[in-house]
C-alpha positions as CSV (number, residue, x, y, z in Angstrom):
1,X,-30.5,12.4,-1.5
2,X,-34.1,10.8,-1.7
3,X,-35.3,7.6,-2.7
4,X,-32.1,6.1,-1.4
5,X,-31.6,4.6,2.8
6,X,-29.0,6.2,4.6
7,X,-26.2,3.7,3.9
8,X,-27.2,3.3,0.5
9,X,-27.1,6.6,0.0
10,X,-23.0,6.7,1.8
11,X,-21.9,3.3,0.1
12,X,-22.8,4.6,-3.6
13,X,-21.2,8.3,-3.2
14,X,-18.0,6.4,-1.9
15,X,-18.0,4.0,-4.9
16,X,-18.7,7.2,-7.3
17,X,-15.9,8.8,-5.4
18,X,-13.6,5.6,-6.0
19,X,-15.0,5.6,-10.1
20,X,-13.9,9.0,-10.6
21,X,-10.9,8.8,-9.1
22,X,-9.5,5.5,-10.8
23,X,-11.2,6.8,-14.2
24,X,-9.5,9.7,-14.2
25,X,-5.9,8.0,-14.1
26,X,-6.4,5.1,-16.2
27,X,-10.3,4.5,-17.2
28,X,-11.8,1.6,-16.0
29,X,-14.7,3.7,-13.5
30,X,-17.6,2.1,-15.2
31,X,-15.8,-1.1,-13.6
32,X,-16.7,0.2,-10.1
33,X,-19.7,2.8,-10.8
34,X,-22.0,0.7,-12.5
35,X,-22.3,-2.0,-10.5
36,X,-22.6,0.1,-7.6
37,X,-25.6,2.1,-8.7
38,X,-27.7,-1.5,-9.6
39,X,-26.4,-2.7,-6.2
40,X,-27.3,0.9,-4.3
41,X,-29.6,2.9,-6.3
42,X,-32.3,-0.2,-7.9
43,X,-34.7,1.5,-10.5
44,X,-37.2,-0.6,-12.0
45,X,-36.2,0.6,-15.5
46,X,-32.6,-0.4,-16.2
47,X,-32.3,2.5,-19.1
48,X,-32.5,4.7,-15.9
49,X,-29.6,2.9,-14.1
50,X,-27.6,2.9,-17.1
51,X,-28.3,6.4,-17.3
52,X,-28.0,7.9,-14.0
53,X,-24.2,5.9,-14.0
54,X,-23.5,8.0,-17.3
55,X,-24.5,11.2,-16.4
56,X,-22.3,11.2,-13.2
57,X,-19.6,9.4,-15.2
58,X,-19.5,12.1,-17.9
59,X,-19.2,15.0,-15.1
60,X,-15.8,13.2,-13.6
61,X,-14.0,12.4,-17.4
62,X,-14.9,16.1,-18.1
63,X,-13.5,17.1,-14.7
64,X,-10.4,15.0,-15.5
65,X,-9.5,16.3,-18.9
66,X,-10.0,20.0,-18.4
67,X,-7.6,19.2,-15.1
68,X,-4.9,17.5,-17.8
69,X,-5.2,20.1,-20.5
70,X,-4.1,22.7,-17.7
71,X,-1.8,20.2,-16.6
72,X,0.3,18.8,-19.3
73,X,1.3,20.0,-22.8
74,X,-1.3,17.9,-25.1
75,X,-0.6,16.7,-29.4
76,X,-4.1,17.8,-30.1
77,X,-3.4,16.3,-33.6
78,X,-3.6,13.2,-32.1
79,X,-6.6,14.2,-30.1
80,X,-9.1,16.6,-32.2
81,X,-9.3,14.2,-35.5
82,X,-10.6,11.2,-33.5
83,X,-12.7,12.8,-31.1
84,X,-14.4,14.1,-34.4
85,X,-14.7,10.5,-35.6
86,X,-15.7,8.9,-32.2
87,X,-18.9,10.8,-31.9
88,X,-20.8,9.2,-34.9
89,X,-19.0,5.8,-34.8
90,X,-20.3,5.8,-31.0
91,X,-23.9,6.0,-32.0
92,X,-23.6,4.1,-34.8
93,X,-22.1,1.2,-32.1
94,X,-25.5,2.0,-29.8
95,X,-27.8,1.8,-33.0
96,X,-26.4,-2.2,-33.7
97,X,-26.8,-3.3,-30.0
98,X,-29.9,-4.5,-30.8
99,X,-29.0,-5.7,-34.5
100,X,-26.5,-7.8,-33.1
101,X,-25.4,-10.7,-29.9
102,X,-22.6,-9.0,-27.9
103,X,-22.4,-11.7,-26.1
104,X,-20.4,-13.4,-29.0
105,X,-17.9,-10.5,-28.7
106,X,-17.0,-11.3,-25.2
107,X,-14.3,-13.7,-25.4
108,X,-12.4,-11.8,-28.3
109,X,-12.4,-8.9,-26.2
110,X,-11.1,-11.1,-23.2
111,X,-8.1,-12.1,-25.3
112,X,-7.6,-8.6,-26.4
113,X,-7.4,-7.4,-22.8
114,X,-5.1,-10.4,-21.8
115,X,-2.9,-9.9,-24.6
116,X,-3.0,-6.3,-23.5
117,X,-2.1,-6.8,-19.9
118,X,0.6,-9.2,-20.4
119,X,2.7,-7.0,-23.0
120,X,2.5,-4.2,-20.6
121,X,3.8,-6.2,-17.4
122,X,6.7,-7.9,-19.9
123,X,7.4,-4.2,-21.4
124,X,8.4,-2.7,-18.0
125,X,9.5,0.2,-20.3
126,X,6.3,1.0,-21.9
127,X,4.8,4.2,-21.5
128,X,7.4,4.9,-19.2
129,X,8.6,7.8,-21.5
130,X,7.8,9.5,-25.0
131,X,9.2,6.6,-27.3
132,X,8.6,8.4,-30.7
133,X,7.4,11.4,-31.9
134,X,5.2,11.0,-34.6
135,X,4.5,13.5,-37.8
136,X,1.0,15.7,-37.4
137,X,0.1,14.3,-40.3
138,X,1.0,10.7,-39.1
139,X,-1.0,11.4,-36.0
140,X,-3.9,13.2,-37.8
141,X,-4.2,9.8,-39.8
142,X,-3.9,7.8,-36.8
143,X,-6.5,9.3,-35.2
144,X,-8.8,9.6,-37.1
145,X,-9.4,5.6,-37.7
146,X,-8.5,5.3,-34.0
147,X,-11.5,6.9,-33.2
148,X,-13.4,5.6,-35.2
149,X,-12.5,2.1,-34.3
150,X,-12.5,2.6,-30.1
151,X,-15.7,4.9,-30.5
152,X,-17.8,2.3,-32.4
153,X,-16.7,0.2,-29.3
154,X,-17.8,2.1,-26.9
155,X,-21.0,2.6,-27.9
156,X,-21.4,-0.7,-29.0
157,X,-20.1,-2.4,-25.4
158,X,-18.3,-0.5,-23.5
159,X,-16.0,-1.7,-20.4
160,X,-12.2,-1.0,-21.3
161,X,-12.6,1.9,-23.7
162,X,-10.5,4.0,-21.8
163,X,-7.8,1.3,-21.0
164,X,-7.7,0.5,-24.8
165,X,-7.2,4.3,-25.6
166,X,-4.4,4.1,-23.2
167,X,-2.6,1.6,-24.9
168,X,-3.2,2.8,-28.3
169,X,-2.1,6.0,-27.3
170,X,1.5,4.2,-26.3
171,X,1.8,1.6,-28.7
172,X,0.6,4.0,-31.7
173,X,1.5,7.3,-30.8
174,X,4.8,6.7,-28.5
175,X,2.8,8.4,-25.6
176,X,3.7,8.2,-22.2
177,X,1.3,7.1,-19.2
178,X,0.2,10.6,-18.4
179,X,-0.4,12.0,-21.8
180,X,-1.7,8.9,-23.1
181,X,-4.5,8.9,-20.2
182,X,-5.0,12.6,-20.6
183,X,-5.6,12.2,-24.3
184,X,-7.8,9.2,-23.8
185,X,-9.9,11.1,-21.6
186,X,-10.8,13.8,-24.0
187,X,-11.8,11.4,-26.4
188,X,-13.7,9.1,-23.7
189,X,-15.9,12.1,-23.0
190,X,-16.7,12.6,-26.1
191,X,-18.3,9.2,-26.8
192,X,-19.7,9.6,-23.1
193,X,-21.6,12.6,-24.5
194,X,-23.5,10.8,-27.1
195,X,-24.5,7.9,-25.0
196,X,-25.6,11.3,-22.2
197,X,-27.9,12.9,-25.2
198,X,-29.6,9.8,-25.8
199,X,-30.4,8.6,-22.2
200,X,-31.5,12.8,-21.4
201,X,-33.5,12.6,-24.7
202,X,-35.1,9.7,-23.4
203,X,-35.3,10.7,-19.4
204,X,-33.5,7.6,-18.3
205,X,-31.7,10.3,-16.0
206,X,-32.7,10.0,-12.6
207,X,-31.4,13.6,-11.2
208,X,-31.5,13.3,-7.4
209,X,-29.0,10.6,-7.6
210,X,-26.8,11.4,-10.5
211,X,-26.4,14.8,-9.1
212,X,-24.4,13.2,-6.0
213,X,-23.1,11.0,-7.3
214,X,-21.7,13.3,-10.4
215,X,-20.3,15.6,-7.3
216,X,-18.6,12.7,-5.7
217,X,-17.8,11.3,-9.1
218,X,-15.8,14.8,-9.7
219,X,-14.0,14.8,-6.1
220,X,-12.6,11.4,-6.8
221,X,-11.6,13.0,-10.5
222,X,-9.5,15.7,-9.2
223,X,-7.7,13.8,-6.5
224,X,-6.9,11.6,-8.9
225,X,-5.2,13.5,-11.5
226,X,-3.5,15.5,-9.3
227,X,-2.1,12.1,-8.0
228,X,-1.5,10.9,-11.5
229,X,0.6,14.1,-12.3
230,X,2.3,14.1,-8.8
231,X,3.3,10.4,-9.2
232,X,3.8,10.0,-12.7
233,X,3.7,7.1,-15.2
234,X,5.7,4.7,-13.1
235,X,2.6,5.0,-10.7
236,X,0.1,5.1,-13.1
237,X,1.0,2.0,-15.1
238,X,0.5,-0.2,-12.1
239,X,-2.9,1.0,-11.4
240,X,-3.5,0.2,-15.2
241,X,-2.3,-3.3,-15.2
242,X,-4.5,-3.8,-12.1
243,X,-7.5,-2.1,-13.8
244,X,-6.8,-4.5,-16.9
245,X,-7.0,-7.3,-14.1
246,X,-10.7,-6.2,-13.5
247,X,-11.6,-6.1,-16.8
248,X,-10.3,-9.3,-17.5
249,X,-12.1,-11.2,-14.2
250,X,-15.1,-9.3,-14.8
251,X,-15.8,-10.3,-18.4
252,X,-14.5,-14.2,-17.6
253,X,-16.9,-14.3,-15.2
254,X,-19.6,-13.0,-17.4
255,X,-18.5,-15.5,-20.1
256,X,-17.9,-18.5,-18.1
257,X,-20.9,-18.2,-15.6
């Protein structure tokens, strides 16, 4: 891999390795990736970074939720509708970065993730099993303003969008862990691919690098879900409460320092 040292080169396909995988369970990758490729891979131009993260990012949630869809038995009503909706709310979100201080946002969206992580330790039986089954028209509805609301998000700022798909997929939809993080990756990629066209479009995509790292982002993808559906949500809902413990250190620390 050129324009990267040797142990560079090792420490950031081990991180994209380590992305993919805990993406690909319960989101959260970006958490791990990110920082990794400013740490590893510098690039004058931090468009590029950004980019280079995405573009290996995407590969491993596509990975993950073709891996799920031949996995599990999917409610694509609850799927489809907001994937549909997530796409233009996520460029709308990217258009208003500029338009607005998202630095304002960051301790409403810490409370949101505590608030998050402490009803999921104190629920010890959520997302443990299906809880409810809701109507196709129900979940049509449901989805629709879901993702519209976590798509706007994500292009807006970003880190948790998977975990909050997670819990919306439990707490709205009745979900269980595993269907709840195979559904939020289908949606996830989709709001990755808008964020992909407009870093290609603007060739902030620094192959040689992203290639790796997408390959090693795509390993880590597929151990993962096979783990997830091996282990099942019991499994899976500790890794998310610890992933929702990053979250929440990493954006108090970029609030309070």
């Amino acid at each position: 891999m050129q324009y990267l040292p040797d142990f560079n080169t090792y420490a950031l396909l081990f991180f994209g390795f380590l992305a993919g995988f805990i993406d690909s369970i319960v989101g959260g990758g970006g958490l791990i990736q990110l920082p990794a490729v400013l740490i590893f891979a510098p690039t004058e131009n931090i468009s590029t970074s950004f980019g280079t993260n995405k573009f290996a990012g995407f590969l491993g949630t596509l990975t993950a939720a073709f891996r799920y869809i031949k996995g599990i038995k999917l409610n694509y009503f609850a799927i489809i509708p907001g994937a549909i909706t997530a796409l233009p709310a996520s460029a709308l979100g990217a258009a208003l970065v500029s338009h607005i201080e998202k630095e304002r946002l960051k301790p409403a969206i810490l409370i949101l993730l505590i608030l998050v992580g402490i009803y999921t330790f104190i629920k010890k039986d959520f997302g443990k099993i299906q809880t409810k089954t809701v109507s196709n028209q129900k979940a049509i509805i449901y989805s629709l303003f879901s993702g519209l609301a976590i798509g706007f998000y994500d292009g807006f700022f970003g880190p948790g969008t998977g975990s909050f798909l997670v819990f919306i997929y439990i707490g709205l939809f009745g979900f269980d862990f595993i269907q709840a993080s195979a559904s939020a990756k289908i949606i996830n990629g989709v709001t990755n691919l808008s964020a992909l066209l407009y870093f290609g479009y603007n060739h902030n995509i620094l192959y040689p690098i992203a290639i790796p790292l997408g390959i090693s982002n795509i390993l880590g993808s597929i151990l993962g879900t096979r783990i997830a559906l091996s282990k099942g949500t019991v499994f899976v809902r500790k890794l998310f409460l610890l992933v929702v413990l990053g979250f929440i250190l990493k954006i108090a620390s970029d609030t309070l320092f």
